[in-house]
C-alpha positions in Angstrom: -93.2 4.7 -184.1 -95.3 7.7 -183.1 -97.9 8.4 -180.5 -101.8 8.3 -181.7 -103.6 7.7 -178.4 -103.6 10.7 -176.6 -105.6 12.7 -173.6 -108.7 11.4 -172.9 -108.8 8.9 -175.1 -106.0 7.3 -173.7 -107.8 7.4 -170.0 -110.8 5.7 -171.6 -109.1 2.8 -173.0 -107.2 2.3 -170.0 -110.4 2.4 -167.7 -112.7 0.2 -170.3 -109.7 -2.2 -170.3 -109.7 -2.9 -166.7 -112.8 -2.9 -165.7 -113.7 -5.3 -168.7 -110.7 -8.1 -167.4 -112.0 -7.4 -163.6 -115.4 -8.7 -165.1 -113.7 -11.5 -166.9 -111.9 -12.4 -164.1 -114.7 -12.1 -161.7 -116.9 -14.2 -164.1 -119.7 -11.7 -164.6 -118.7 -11.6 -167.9 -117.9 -14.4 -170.5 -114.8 -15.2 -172.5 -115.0 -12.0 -174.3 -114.2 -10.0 -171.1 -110.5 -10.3 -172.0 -110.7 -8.5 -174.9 -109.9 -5.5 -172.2 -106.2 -6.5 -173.0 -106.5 -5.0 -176.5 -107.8 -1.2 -175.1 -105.5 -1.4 -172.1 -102.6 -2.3 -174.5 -103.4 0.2 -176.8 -103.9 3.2 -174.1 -100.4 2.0 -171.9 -98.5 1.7 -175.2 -100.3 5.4 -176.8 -100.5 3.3 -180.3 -103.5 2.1 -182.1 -102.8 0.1 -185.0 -106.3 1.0 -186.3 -105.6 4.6 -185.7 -102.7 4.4 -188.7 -104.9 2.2 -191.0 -107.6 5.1 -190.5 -105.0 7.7 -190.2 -106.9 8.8 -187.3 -104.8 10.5 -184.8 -105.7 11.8 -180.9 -102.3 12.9 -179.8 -101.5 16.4 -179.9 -99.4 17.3 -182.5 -96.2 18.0 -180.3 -96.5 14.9 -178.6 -96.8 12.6 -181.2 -93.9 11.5 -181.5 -91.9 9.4 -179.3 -88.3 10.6 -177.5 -85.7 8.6 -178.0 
């Protein structure tokens, strides 16, 4: 599997992610808070599924693929 959450992108996801389950979990927010897990997954993992059905791609090119 290869990298396609990269830079800045992958910061944003992170940050949306938390801050929208520390909503949740506050109860500003309703249910739908949770769906934070799905951008923080995607930014601590570096893989959007979405990304491959689009074959979008924010990783630099050297970096896009995983060591190992």
């Amino acid at each position: 599997m290869k990298f396609n959450v990269g830079g800045f992108d992958r910061v944003l996801r992170i940050v949306v992610g938390l801050v929208l389950i520390g909503l949740a979990a506050t109860g500003m927010v309703g249910w739908w808070g949770w769906l934070g897990i799905v951008p923080l997954a995607t930014g601590l993992f570096r893989f959007c599924p979405l990304y491959t059905l689009l074959g979008m791609n924010s990783c630099p090119l050297d970096a896009g693929k995983r060591q190992g």
